[in-house]
C-alpha positions in Angstrom: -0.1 -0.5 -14.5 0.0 -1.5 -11.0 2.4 -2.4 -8.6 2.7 -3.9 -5.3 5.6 -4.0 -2.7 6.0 -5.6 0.3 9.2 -4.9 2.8 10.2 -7.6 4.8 12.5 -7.1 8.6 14.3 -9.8 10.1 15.1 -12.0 7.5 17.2 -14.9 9.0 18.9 -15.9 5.8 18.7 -13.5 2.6 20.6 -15.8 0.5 18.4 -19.2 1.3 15.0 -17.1 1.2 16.5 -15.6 -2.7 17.0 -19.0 -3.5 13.1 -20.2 -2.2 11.6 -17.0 -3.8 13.7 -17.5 -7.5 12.8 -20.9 -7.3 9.4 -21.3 -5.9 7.2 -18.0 -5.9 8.6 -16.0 -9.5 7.1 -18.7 -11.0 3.7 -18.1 -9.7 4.0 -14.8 -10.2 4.6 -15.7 -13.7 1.4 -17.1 -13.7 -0.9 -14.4 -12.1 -3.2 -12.6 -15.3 -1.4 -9.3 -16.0 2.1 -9.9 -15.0 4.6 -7.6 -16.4 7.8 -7.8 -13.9 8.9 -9.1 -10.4 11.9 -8.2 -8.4 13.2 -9.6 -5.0 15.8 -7.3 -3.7 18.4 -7.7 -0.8 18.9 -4.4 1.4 21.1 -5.5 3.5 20.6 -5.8 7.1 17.9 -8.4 7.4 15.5 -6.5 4.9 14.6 -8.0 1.8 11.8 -6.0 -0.7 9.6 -7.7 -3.5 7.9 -5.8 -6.5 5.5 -6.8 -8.7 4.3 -5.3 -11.0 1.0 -6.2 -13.4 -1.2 -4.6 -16.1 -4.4 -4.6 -13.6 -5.5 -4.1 -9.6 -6.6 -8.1 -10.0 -2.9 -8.7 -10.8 -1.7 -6.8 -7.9 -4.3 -8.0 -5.1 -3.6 -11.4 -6.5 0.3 -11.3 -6.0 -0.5 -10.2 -2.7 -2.5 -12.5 -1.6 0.0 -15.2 -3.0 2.8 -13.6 -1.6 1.2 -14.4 1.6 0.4 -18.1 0.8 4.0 -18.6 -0.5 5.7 -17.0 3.1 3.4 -19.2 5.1 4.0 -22.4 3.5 7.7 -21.5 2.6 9.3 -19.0 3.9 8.3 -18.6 7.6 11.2 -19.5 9.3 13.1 -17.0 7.2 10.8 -14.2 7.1 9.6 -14.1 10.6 8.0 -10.9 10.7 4.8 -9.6 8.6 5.9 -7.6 6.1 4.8 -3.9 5.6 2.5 -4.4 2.3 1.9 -1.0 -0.1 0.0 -1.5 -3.6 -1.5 1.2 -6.0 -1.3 2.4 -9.5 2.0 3.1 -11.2 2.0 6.8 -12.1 5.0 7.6 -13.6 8.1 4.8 -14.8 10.6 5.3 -17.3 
């Protein structure tokens, strides 16, 4: 498996961007080949962090690349900053 996370500063309103991601970009994750799990998570403090997670490096380089497509279009106002973007293979889970 494979996962990718991506840590977002300075969001401007956590509960309106939850809303845009649950609504609008889980469902494409839902559609990228490999998809096992996606989380959006509030940290408090105007950081928000997303994980995906898929079967395959395609999966992950995909959800990236959409997750970038999705802020732009979407989310920009909200997520103002670029987010810090780590991916790799999942080595240990329970």
């Amino acid at each position: 498996m494979y996962a990718a996370v991506r840590r977002y500063e300075g969001v401007t309103d956590s509960a309106e961007a939850a809303r845009l991601v649950n609504e609008g970009f889980v469902p494409l994750m839902r559609q990228v080949s490999g998809f096992v799990a996606y989380y959006w998570i509030d940290a408090g403090g105007g950081v928000m962090v997303s994980t995906s997670v898929f079967r395959d490096r395609a999966g992950a380089e995909e959800s990236i690349s959409r997750a970038a497509d999705f802020v732009r279009d979407n989310l920009a106002a909200l997520l103002p900053n670029p987010p810090e973007v780590v991916a790799g293979e999942v080595v240990a889970s329970a």
